[in-house]
C-alpha positions in Angstrom: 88.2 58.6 64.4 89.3 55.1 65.8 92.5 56.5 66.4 93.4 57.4 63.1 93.9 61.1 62.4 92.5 62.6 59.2 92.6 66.2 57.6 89.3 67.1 57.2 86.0 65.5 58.7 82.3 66.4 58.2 80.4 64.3 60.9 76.9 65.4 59.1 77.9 63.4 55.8 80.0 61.6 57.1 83.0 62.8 54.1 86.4 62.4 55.3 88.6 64.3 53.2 92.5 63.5 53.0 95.2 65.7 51.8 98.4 63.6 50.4 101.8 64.5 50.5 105.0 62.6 49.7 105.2 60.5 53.0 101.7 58.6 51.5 103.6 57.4 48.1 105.7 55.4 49.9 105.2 51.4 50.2 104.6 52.1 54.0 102.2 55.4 53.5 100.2 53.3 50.4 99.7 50.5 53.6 98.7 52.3 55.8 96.4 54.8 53.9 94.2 51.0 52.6 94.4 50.6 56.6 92.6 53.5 57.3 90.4 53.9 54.5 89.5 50.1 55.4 88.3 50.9 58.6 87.0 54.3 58.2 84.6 53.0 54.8 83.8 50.2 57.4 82.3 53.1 59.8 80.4 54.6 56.7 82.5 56.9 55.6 83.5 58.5 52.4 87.1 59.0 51.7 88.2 61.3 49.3 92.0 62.1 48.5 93.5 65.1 46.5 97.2 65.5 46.9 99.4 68.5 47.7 100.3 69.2 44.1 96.1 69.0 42.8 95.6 71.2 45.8 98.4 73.9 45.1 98.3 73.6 41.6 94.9 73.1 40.6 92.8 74.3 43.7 89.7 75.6 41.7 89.0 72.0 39.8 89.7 70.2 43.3 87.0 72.7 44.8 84.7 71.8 41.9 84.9 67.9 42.7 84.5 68.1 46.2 81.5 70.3 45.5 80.4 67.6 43.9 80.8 65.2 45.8 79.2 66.9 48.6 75.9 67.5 46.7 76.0 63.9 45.6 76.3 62.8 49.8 73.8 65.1 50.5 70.9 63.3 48.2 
């Protein structure tokens, strides 16, 4: 999308959904993620962000939100 690679994209809500690791809590990853989600809320896009640690550690309640979130886009 524009050049800009993301995890997970669904076109017919136009939801992009990003997966953090360590490399995006850096001064340089924290830049260029307010880039991206710049451009990409600039297309109309939603942008939501779990990290690795909510994902592996919490998958159920990061299911639930995104779940959410979804129904919510959908209306």
């Amino acid at each position: 999308i524009g050049g800009y690679i993301v995890d997970f994209y669904a076109a017919e809500i136009s939801l992009v959904i990003e997966i953090d690791g360590e490399s995006h809590f850096t001064a340089e990853g924290i830049s260029a993620d307010e880039e991206r989600t710049f451009f990409l809320k600039g297309l109309g896009m939603t942008i939501l962000r779990f990290t690795n640690l909510q994902v592996c550690q919490d998958l159920g309640s990061a299911l639930e939100y995104l779940r959410i979130q979804i129904e919510n886009l959908r209306k």
